[in-house]
N, C-alpha and C positions, 0 to 999 in steps of 0.2 A: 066442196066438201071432200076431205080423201077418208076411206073406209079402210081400217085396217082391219084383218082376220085374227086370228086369237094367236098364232105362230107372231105375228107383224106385233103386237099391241105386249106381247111377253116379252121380246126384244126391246122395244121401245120404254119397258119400264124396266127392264134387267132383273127378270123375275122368271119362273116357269110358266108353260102354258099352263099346268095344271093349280098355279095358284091365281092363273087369270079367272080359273074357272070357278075357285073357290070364292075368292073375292069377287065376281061378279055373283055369284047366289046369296051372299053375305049382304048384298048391297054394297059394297064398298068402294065400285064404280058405278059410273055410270050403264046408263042399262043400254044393251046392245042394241043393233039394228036388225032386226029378222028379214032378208031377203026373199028367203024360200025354207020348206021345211029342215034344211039341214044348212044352210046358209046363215049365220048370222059377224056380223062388222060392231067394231066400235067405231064413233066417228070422233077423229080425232081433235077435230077443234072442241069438243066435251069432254076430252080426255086431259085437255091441256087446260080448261078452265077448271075443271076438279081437281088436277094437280099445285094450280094458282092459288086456289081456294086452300085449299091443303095445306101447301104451304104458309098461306098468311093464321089462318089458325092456330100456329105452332106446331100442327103436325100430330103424331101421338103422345098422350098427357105419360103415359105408362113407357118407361125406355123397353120393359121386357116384351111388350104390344112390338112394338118396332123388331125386336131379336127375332119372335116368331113370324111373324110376316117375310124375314129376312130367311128362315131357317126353312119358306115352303117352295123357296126357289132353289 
């Protein structure tokens, strides 16, 4: 299992930390790992089956859903 921190997992989707944070309070990943009080990881084999899922879904139904998601990175 490799754990990515919120810097690692913003890279990884070519986004801002600060929209990892939003879309994780949103629900819109998966939920993180809590190591310690200020310690938390995503685990990235869940990051990559929500991105799978994601995409066979179609994605976002709304193209301007997709613009603002784009616009908080």
């Amino acid at each position: 299992m490799r754990l990515l921190n919120r810097q690692q997992l913003a890279d990884y989707l070519s986004i801002s930390p600060q929209s990892v944070t939003r879309m994780s309070e949103r629900g819109d990943l998966p939920k993180p790992v809590r190591l310690g009080q200020n310690i938390v990881r995503w685990d990235l084999t869940k990051i990559d089956k929500f991105l799978d899922s994601f995409a066979k879904s179609g994605g976002y139904d709304d193209p301007d859903e997709m613009m603002m998601e784009k616009n908080d990175g």
